[in-house]
N, C-alpha and C positions, 0 to 999 in steps of 0.2 A: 575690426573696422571701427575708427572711430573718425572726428571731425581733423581735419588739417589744421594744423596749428597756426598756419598762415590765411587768417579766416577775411581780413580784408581782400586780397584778388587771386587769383589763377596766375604766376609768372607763368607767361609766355616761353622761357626759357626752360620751364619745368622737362626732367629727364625726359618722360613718358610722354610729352608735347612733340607729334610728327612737325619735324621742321620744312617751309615750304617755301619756294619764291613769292616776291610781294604780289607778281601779277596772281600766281594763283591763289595768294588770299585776298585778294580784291576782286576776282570772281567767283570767290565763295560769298562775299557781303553782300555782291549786287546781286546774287542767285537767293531765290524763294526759300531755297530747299535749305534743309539743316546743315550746318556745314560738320565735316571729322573733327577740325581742328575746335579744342573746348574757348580758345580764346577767343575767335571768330563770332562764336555763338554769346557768349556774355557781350562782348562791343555791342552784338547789336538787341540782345535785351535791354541793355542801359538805355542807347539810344530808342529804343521802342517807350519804354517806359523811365525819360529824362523826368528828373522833377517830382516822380512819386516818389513821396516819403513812405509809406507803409506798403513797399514793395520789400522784399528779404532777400537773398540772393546768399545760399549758406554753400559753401566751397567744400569738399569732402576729398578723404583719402582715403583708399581699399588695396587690398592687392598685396602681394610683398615688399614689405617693406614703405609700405603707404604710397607705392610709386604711382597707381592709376588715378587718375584724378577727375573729379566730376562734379557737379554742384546742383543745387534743388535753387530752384525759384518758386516764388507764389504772393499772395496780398496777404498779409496779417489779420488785413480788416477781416475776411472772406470767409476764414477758413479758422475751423477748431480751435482755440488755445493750444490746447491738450494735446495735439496731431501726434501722430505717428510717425517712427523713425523710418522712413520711408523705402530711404535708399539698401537700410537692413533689409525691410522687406523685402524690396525687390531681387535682391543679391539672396536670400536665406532661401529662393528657388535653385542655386546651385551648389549646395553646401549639402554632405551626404547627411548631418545629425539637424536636427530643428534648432539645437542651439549652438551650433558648430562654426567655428568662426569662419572670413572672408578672406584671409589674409591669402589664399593660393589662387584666387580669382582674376584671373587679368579678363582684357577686355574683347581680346578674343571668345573666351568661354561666352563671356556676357553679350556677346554677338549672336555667337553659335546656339547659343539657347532660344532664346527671343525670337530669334528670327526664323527657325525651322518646328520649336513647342509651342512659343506663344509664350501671354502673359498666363500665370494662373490666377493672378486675383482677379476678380468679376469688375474691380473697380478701376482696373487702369487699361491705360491702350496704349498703343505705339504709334509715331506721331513722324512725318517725315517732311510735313508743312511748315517752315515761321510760323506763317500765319495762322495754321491749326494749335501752335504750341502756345503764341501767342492769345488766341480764343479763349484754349482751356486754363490758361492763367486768369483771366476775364472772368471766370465761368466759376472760380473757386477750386482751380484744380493747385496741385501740388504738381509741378512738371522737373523731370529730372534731367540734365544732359550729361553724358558720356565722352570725355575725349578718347578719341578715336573711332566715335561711330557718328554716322552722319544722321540716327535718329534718338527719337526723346523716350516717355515714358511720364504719362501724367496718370496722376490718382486723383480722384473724388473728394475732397475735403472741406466742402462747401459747409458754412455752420454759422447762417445769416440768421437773425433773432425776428422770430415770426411771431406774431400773436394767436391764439388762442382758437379756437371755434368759440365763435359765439351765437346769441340768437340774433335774427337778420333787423336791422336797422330799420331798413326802407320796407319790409315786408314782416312785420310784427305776427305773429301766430297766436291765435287763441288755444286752437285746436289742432293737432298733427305736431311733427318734426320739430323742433326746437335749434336747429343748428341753422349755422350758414357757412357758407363759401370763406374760405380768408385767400391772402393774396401769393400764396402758393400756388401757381399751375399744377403742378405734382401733385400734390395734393387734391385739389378739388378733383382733379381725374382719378384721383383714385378713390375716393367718394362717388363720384358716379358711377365708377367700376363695382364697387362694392356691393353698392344698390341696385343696380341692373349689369344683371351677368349673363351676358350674351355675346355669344361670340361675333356676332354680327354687328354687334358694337366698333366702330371703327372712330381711330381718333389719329387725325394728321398734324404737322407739327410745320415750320419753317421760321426764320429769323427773319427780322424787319429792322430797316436800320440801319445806317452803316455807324452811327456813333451811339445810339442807345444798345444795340445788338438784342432786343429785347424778344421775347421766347411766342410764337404765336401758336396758338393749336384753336382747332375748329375739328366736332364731334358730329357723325350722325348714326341712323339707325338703318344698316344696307337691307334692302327691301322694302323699307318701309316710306324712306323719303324717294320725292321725283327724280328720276334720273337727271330727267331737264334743267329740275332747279337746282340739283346741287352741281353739276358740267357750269351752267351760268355762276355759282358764286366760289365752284373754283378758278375760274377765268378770271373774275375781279379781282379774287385774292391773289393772284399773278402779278398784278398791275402796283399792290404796294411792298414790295420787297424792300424797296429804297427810301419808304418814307418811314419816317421818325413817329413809331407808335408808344404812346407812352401809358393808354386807358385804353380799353374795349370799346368805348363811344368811340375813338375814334373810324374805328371801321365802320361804322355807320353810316359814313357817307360813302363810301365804296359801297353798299349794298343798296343803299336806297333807290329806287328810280327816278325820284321827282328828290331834288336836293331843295327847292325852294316851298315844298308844301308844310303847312304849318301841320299835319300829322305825321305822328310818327311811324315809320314804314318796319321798326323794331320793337321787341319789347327787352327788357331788362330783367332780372331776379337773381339777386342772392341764396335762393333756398333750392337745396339737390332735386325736393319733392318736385316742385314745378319743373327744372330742368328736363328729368327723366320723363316727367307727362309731356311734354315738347317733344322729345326723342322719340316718346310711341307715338304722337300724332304723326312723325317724317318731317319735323321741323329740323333744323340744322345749328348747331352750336357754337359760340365760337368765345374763345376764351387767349386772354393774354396774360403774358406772367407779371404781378404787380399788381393786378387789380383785383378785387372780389366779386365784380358782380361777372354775371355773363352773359353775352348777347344771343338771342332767341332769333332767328328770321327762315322764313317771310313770314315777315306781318300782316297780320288781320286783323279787319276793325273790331271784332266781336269780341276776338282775347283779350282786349283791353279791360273789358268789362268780367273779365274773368280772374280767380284766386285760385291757390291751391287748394283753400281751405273750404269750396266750394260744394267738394266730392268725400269731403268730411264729415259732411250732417244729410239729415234726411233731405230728399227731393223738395217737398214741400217749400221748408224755409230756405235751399239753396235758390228756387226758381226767384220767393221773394227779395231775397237780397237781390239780386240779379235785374231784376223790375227795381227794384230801389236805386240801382248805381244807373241806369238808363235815363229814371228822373233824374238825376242827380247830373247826370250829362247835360240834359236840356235846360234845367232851371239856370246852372251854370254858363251857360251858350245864351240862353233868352233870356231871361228874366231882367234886366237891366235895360234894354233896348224896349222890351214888352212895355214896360211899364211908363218907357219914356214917350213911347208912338200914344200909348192909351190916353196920357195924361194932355199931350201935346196937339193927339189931331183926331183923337177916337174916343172924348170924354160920354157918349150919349152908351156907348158899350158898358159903361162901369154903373154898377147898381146908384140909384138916388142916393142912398145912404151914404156907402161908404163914398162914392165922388163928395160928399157936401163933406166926412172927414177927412179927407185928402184936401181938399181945398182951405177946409179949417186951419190943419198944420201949415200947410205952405204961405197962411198968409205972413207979410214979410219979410220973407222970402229972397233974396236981390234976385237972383239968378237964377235963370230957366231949368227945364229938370235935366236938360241931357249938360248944359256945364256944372251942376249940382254931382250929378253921377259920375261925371268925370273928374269933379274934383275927393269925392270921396273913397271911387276905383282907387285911385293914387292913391289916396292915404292907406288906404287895406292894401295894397300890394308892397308899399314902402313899409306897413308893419311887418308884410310877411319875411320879405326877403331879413330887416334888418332880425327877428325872429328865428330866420335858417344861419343867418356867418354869426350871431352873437355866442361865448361860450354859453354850453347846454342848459348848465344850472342856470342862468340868467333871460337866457334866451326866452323860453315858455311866459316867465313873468311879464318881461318887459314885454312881448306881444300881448298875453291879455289886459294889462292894465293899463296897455296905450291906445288897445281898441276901446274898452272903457273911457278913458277921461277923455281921448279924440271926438267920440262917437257923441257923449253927454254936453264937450264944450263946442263942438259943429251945434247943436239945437239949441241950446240956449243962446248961442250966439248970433243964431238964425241963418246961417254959413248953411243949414243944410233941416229937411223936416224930416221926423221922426220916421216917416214913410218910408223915404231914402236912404236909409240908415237901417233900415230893416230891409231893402230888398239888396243890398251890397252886403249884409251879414249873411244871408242867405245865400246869395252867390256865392258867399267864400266858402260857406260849408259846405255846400253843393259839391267846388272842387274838390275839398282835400277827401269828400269819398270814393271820388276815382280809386281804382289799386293802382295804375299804372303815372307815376311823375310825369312824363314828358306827353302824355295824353291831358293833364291838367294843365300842360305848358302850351299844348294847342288850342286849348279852350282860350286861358288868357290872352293870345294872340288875338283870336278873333273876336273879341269882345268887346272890345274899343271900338273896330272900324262900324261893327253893326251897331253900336248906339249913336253913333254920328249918323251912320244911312235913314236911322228909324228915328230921328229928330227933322232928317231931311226930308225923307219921304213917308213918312209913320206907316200905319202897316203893310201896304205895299213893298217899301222898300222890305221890310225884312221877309214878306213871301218871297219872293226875288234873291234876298241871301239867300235864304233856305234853298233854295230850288238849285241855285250857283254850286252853294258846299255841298247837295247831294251829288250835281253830276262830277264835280270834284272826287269826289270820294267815289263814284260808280267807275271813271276813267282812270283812277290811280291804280297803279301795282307795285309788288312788292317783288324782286328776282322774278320778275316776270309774273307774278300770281296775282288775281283780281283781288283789289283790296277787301271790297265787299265779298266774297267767294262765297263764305258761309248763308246768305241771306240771300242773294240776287246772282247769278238766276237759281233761283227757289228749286231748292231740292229738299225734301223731306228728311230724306237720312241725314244732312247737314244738319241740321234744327234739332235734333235730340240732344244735341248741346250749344245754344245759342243762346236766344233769351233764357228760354226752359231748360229746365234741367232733367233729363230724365231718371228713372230707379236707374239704380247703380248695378242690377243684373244685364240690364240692356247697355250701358255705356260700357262696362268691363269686359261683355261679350264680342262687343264690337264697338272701341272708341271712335271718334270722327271720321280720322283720314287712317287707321290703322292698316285697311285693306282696298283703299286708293289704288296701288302703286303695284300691287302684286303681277306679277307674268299671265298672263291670258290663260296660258297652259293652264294650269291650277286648277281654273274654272269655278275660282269662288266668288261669291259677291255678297256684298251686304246686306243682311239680314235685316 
């Protein structure tokens, strides 16, 4: 068996080519299905894939006398350098020695085997779609066709250059796991698999797409998640088959219920640890090929405020960090608008002293405190972003030595008082201790409109927000699940991991939602 010497095309005229009327090779073109004739099947590879330069299309001769004729298609980009002689392969199933040559093979045999033994390599299948032939070409396969058989034969040769594990970007580790997610689907499942092996482990897959074709799987833990809520997000996930997913954030607006609330109804994480404590709580996974991170839902408010690395260290200092990112919530959310209602309409609140040094710095002043705070928001948010798209080495400098010389030439230049400039640094560090990004991104959102209300109506107006974002947040859900669930309405066993944290014999015994969701029968409940 070797290559045809006539390596540019297939004559049509070829001995071993069944000769046909034009009608019936024009209702082999217009038909789905693979057509017998080998010439038929190449026209419409070409015309499938006109214009690709790094498509291959290698032409082959088997059989006596090199009379059978067949040819491999596939992407060069896609697939191995190195690849394997395929069509050997496939043919070295009918050959009595391992290294025995092809040459008594015609295409009958190669019919008669395939069709009634199968393939034996674990890596290929048999194909009687275009369109499925067409896919696994897509997909990185090596696809073979046969003249005289109306089916294909693609193998596995997929050999796209992936990066690394590394440690997680957006979820940095002091303590635990060191790795994260890369943008292997495959992979990261089988990282999770590794790490928790249960057979009740269940992971679904489907395409999305009709021109990215792009790989979707979502993971849960049977038993453990709500019947209800995972029947509701596989119904959504029904609804994007056809749209063009190219990141996992995008399915987040398919799951969310409130598309216009500035919180987020998801959470995100690159790291397996967190994943799998998601899966024992009966939360639901969902993951797309090409991205690293993966989607967590349904969302609650309280995870936000939660890390992997929480269940790491003793009780003690997990509860206080915990208490520490809750201030850290509010100072960021209030302290701008507080400070602007106090200064504006509630000066007799603030101690003699420090009012007469707040008044000190401001004097000179041009501008009132809520355009003051507005104007300095702006600058600290234009540091940050320009901070996140700068490259990295550059990036960290030019943020802190722009909040520096901004910050020193805002005061001397009387643009802004020293007071202002310390409760806007404070809010920004406030944010970035959030764990969760898009929880800092809802802060940001509401932060503006409440220092214009608490200029307009000082502190009134912001009891009034307050009271607004709680019943916000008491009437959101997430797949149907109360956003607040953990806190309101107040269940005890919820709260053993909420604010507090409790010993790690009690949460291992029985995590949150672990035994939620069990069958009646059972007759277990939590402890």
């Amino acid at each position: 068996m070797r290559k045809n010497p006539n390596d540019n095309s297939l004559p049509p005229s070829h001995p071993s080519a069944p000769q046909t009327d034009p009608a019936s090779a024009s209702e082999s073109l217009n038909s789905n299905a693979i057509s017998s004739r080998l010439e038929d099947n190449l026209r419409r590879i070409e015309d499938y894939f006109a214009n690709c330069k790094d498509l291959k299309i290698s032409p082959w001769g088997y059989g006596p006398k090199l009379e059978q004729t067949a040819f491999s298609v596939y992407f060069e980009t896609l697939i191995k350098p190195d690849h394997k002689n395929y069509l050997k392969q496939t043919l070295q199933n009918l050959v009595a020695h391992e290294i025995g040559p092809a040459t008594t093979i015609t295409v009958d045999i190669l019919i008669d085997f395939f069709e009634n033994d199968g393939v034996s390599s674990s890596s290929a299948e048999l194909m009687e779609d275009m369109d499925q032939a067409v896919k696994r070409i897509l997909d990185g396969e090596v696809v073979i066709f046969f003249n005289g058989w109306n089916k294909a034969i693609g193998y596995v040769a997929l050999d796209v250059e992936q990066r690394q594990a590394s440690e997680p970007i957006t979820e940095p580790a002091v303590q635990g796991p060191h790795v994260s997610f890369i943008e292997s689907l495959d992979r990261n499942i089988g990282v999770i698999r590794s790490l928790l092996k249960s057979p009740k482990l269940k992971f679904e897959f489907f395409t999305a797409g009709q021109q990215s074709q792009r790989k979707v799987s979502y993971g849960y833990l049977d038993g453990t998640v709500n019947p209800d809520t995972l029947s509701d997000f596989k119904h959504r996930m029904a609804k994007i088959d056809k749209e063009e997913i190219l990141e996992v954030s995008y399915l987040e607006e398919w799951i969310g219920d409130s598309r216009y609330s500035p919180f987020p109804q998801v959470r995100y994480t690159e790291r397996p640890d967190t994943a799998i404590t998601a899966l024992l709580d009966g939360k639901i996974i969902a993951m797309v090929n090409g991205s690293p991170s993966i989607l967590i839902c349904p969302g609650n408010f309280v995870e936000f405020f939660m890390t992997s690395e929480d269940y790491y260290y003793r009780t003690i200092f997990s509860s206080l960090i915990r208490l520490i990112r809750v201030a850290a919530f509010i100072i960021a959310l209030m302290l701008p608008s507080t400070y602007i209602a106090l200064s504006t309409f509630h000066s007799e609140l603030i101690p003699t002293v420090l009012l007469l040094a707040i008044l000190n710095t401001r004097e000179g002043i041009p501008f009132p405190a809520v355009i003051e705070a507005l104007i300095m928001e702006f600058f600290f948010e234009l540091l940050r972003e320009a901070g996140i798209r700068l490259p990295r080495p550059i990036g960290s400098a030019v943020s802190i030595v722009g909040a520096l010389v901004i910050g020193q030439a805002a005061i001397q230049s009387q643009i802004s008082s020293p007071v202002m400039v310390i409760v806007v640094a404070l809010t920004g560090i406030a944010s970035f201790a959030l764990p969760q990004y898009n929880m800092a991104i809802a802060i940001r959102i509401l932060r503006f409109p409440l220092m214009i209300i608490a200029a307009t109506f000082g502190g009134l107006g912001i009891m009034v927000s307050f009271i607004l974002i709680y019943l916000h947040l008491a009437t959101l859900t997430s797949l149907g699940q109360p956003y607040l669930s953990s806190i309101a309405p107040l269940d005890i066993n919820r709260l053993r991991d909420a604010i507090i944290v409790l010993p790690q014999r009690v949460l291992l015994h029985s995590p949150r939602n672990r035994h939620l969701h069990k069958k009646a029968s059972e007759g277990k409940k939590v402890p």
